[in-house]
C-alpha positions, 0 to 999 in steps of 0.5 A, a space after each residue: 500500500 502506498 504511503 500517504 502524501 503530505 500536502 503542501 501549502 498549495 495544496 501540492 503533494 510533497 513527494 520528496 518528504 513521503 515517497 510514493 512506493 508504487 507497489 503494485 508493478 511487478 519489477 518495481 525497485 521500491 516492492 523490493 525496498 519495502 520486501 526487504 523491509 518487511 523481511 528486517 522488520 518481522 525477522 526481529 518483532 517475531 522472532 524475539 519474543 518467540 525465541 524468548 516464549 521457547 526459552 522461558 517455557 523450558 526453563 519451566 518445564 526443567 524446573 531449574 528455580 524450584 518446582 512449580 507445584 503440580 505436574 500439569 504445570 511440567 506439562 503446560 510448559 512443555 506444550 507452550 515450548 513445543 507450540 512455540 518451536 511449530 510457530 518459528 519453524 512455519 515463521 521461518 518457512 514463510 520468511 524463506 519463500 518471501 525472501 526467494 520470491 524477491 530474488 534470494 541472496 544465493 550465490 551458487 559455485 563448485 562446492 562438494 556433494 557428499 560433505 553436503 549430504 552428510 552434514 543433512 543427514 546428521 542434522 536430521 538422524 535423530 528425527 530418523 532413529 525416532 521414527 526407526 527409520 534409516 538414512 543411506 547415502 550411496 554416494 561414495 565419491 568424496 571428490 565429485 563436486 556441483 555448483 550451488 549454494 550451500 545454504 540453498 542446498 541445506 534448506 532443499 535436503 532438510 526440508 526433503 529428508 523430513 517430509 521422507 521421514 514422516 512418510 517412510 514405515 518404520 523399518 524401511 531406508 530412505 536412500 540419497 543417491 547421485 547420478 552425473 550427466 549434463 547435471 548432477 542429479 541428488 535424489 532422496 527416495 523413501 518408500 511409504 504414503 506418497 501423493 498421485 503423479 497428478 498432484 504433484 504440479 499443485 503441490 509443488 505451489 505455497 501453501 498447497 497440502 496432499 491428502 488429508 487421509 495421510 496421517 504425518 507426525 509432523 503438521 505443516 503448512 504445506 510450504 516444503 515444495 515450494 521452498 525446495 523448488 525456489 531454491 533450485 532455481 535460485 540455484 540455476 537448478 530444477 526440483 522435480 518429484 517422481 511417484 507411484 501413488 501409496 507406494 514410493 516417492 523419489 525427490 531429485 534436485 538437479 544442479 549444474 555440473 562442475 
C-alpha cells in the first residue's frame, strides 16, 4: 500500500518528504525496498519474543528455580515450548519463500556433494532413529563436486529428508543417491504414503497440502515444495518429484555440473 502524501501549502503533494512506493508493478525497485523491509522488520518483532516464549517455557518445564507445584504445570510448559518451536519453524518457512520470491541472496559455485549430504543427514538422524527409520547415502565419491549454494542446498535436503521421514514405515531406508550427466542429479527416495503423479504440479505451489487421509507426525503448512523448488532455481537448478501413488516417492534436485 502506498504511503500517504503530505500536502503542501498549495495544496501540492510533497513527494520528496513521503515517497510514493508504487507497489503494485511487478519489477518495481521500491516492492523490493519495502520486501526487504518487511523481511528486517518481522525477522526481529517475531522472532524475539518467540525465541524468548521457547526459552522461558523450558526453563519451566526443567524446573531449574524450584518446582512449580503440580505436574500439569511440567506439562503446560512443555506444550507452550513445543507450540512455540511449530510457530518459528512455519515463521521461518514463510520468511524463506518471501525472501526467494524477491530474488534470494544465493550465490551458487563448485562446492562438494557428499560433505553436503552428510552434514543433512546428521542434522536430521535423530528425527530418523525416532521414527526407526534409516538414512543411506550411496554416494561414495568424496571428490565429485556441483555448483550451488550451500545454504540453498541445506534448506532443499532438510526440508526433503523430513517430509521422507514422516512418510517412510518404520523399518524401511530412505536412500540419497547421485547420478552425473549434463547435471548432477541428488535424489532422496523413501518408500511409504506418497501423493498421485497428478498432484504433484499443485503441490509443488505455497501453501498447497496432499491428502488429508495421510496421517504425518509432523503438521505443516504445506510450504516444503515450494521452498525446495525456489531454491533450485535460485540455484540455476530444477526440483522435480517422481511417484507411484501409496507406494514410493523419489525427490531429485538437479544442479549444474562442475
Amino acid at each position: 500500500m502506498p504511503l500517504p502524501q503530505q500536502a503542501g501549502k498549495s495544496g501540492q503533494t510533497a513527494s520528496a518528504e513521503a515517497p510514493n512506493w508504487n507497489l503494485n508493478p511487478l519489477h518495481s525497485p521500491d516492492r523490493d525496498v519495502a520486501r526487504r523491509t518487511f523481511l528486517r522488520m518481522v525477522s526481529h518483532e517475531l522472532r524475539t519474543p518467540l525465541n524468548s516464549i521457547i526459552g522461558f517455557a523450558e526453563i519451566l518445564r526443567q524446573e531449574l528455580y524450584g518446582p512449580l507445584g503440580s505436574p500439569n504445570y511440567v506439562e503446560y510448559a512443555g506444550i507452550i515450548q513445543d507450540s512455540g518451536k511449530k510457530l518459528l519453524a512455519l515463521f521461518n518457512n514463510f520468511i524463506e519463500i518471501v525472501r526467494l520470491e524477491s530474488g534470494g541472496d544465493l550465490v551458487p559455485a563448485p562446492n562438494p556433494v557428499l560433505a553436503a549430504l552428510e552434514d543433512s543427514v546428521s542434522r536430521v538422524r535423530p528425527f530418523a532413529v525416532a521414527r526407526g527409520v534409516s538414512i543411506r547415502i550411496r554416494l561414495l565419491d568424496e571428490d565429485l563436486e556441483a555448483s550451488f549454494d550451500p545454504r540453498g542446498l541445506a534448506s532443499c535436503l532438510d526440508q526433503l529428508l523430513h517430509n521422507a521421514i514422516d512418510f517412510t514405515r518404520e523399518g524401511e531406508d530412505i536412500e540419497l543417491d547421485v547420478t552425473v550427466g549434463e547435471t548432477t542429479d541428488i535424489s532422496i527416495f523413501n518408500r511409504g504414503p506418497a501423493p498421485d503423479a497428478a498432484e504433484i504440479e499443485r503441490l509443488m505451489l505455497p501453501f498447497e497440502q496432499g491428502n488429508a487421509e495421510i496421517s504425518r507426525p509432523r503438521q505443516g503448512a504445506g510450504l516444503g515444495w515450494a521452498i525446495v523448488r525456489l531454491n533450485c532455481e535460485a540455484m540455476g537448478g530444477h526440483f522435480r518429484v517422481e511417484t507411484r501413488k501409496d507406494e514410493w516417492l523419489n525427490a531429485i534436485l538437479s544442479l549444474k555440473a562442475c
